[in-house]
N, C-alpha and C positions, 0 to 999 in steps of 0.2 A: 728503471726499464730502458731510457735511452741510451745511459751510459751502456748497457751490457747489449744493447743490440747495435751499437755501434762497435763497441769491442769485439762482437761476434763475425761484423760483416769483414773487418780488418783480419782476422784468421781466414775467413775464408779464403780470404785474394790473397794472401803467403803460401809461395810454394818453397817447400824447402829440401835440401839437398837433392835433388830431381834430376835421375839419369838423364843427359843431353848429347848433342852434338851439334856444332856450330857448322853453319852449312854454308855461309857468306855472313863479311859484314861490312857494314860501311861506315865512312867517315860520317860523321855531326858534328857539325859545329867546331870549337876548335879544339877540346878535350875529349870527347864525348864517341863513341860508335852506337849504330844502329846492326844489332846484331839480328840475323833469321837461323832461326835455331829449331833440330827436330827432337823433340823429347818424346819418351816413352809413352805416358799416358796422357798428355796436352797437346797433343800432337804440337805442329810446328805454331811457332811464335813468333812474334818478334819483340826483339827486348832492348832497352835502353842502356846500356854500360854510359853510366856517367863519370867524365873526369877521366876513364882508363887510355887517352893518353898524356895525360901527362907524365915527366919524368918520374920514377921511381914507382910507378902504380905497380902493385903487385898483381891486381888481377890479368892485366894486362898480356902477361906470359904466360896465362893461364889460359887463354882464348884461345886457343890451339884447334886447326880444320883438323879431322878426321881422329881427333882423338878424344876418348868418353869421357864427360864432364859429369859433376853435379852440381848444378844449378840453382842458385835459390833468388825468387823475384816476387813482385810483387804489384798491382796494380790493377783499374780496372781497363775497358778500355780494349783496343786494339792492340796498343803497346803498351807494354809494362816495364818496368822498372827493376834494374838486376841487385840483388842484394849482396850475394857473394858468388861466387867459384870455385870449383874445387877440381885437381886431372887426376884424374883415374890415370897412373903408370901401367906398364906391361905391354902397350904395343908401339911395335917402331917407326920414327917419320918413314912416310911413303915416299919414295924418290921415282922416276923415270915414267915407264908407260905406267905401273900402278897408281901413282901419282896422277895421272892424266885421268885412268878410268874412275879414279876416285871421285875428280870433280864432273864426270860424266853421270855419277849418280847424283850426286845433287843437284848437277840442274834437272835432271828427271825430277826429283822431289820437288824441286822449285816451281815447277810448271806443270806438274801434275795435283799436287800434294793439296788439299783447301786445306785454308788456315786451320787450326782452332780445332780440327777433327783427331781425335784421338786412332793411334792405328798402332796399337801397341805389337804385333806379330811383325806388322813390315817394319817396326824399328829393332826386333829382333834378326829380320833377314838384313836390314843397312847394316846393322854390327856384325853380321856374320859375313857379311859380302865385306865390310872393310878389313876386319880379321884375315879371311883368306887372302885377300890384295897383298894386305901388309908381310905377310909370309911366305909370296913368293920370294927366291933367293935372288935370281936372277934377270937383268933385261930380256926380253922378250919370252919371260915363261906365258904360263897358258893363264890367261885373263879369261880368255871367252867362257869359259865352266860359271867365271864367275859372275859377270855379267848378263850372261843369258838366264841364270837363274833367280839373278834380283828382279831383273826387269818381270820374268814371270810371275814373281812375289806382287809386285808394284800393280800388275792389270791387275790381278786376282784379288787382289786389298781392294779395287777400286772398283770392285763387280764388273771389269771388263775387261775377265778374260775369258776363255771356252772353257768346253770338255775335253781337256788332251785326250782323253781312252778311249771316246766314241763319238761316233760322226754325228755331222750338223743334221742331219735330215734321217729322221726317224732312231736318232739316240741308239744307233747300234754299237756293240764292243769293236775298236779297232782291232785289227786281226793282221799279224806280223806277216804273215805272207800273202799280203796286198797292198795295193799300193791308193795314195791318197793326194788329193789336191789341197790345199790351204787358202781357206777364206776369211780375210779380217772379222772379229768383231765374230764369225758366226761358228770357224769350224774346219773339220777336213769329211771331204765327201770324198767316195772310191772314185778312182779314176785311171784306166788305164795309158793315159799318157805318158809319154820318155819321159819328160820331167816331173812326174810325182814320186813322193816320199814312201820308203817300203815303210810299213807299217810298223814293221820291228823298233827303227828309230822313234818315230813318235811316241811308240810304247816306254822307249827309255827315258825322254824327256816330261812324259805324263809321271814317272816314278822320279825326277828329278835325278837321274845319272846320267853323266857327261864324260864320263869316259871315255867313249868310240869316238874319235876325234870325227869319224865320217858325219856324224850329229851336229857339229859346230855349225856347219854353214847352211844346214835348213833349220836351224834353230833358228841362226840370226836374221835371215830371210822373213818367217814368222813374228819374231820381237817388231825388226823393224816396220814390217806393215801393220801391224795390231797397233802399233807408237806412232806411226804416219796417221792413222785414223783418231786417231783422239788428240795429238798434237795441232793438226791442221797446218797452216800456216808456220806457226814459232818454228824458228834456227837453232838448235840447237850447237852452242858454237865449239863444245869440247868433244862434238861428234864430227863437226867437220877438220876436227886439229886433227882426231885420230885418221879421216881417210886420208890427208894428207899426206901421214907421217907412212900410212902404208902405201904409196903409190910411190912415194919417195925411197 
């Protein structure tokens, strides 16, 4: 009986070839990384890659930021213990501004994300938002589509986001020809002020289309205050590379 209930607990704690994606890692020791990684159904981790640098380590080049892993580890514990690697081919390194807004969703996970919670739909939207990154052709194509709609993913995974369709106070249908105020954390209430949102847009962003470029920048107005209220304090520092790189 001990032998099989010790054999039992050892399967338990093996995860094997387990959709991933490396989101940071850091040095250990003098061989060794401490990887943070977001997986599919264990939500994010952190894992021990022992030995992977030394020379010739094979897993090593397999560690690859923004591209899909399977993962196999093992351990109890906070940190576990990486057993093998494996790269899912088919998508291309990220170069330039996608490159940048790639690491702008990870630290989002990173400072958003609690360990250990499983969040399997928002690691369908990071693979779909890194997908579409990867597939712009050109410097300075259109990020914003893509960004505004992880980050929408990322509240609403985390119970806080609104009701895009209908307003904070008394859950009525947003209705395209009015206009509307945006309040963090609560909603959009009618409001006849110069600077509220026609209705119409909101309506497009509630169905997830970003097409009407005129959408982009009360999108990101919304992201960013919904992300200023649950962020507080923390810097976010690949948000302040990208105002930089637009001012410049």
């Amino acid at each position: 009986m001990a032998r099989g209930a010790v054999k039992e607990r050892v399967v338990k704690n093996r995860i094997n070839d387990h959709p991933a994606f490396v989101l940071h890692q850091y040095a250990y020791r003098e061989t060794s990384r401490l990887l943070d990684v977001f997986t599919r159904d264990h939500g994010r981790q952190t894992i021990y890659a022992r030995g992977v640098q030394r020379p010739g380590s094979q897993i090593r080049s397999v560690l690859l930021s923004f591209q899909p892993l399977l993962l196999s580890w093992f351990g109890q514990g906070e940190v576990k213990t990486l057993h093998a690697a494996q790269w899912q081919p088919g998508l291309p390194q990220l170069t330039g501004l996608p490159l940048l807004c790639a690491f702008y969703l990870n630290e989002l996970l990173q400072n958003l994300l609690p360990k250990e919670e499983p969040h399997p739909q928002l690691f369908v939207a990071y693979f779909d938002a890194i997908k579409a990154l990867s597939s712009l052709a050109k410097e300075g194509a259109a990020v914003e589509p893509v960004l505004r709609l992880f980050e929408k993913s990322l509240l609403s995974e985390l119970g806080l986001g609104v009701e895009w369709a209908l307003t904070a106070q008394g859950g009525l249908a947003i209705e395209p020809q009015y206009h509307y105020h945006f309040v963090a954390q609560q909603g959009f209430n009618r409001s006849e002020a110069a600077d509220a949102c026609p209705g119409a847009l909101i309506l497009q962003f509630a169905q997830d289309q970003m097409h009407d470029e005129a959408l982009w920048p009360w999108a990101k107005v919304w992201m960013r205050q919904s992300l200023a209220a649950v962020l507080g304090d923390k810097l976010l520092h690949t948000r302040q590379l990208l105002l930089d790189l637009q001012r410049i």
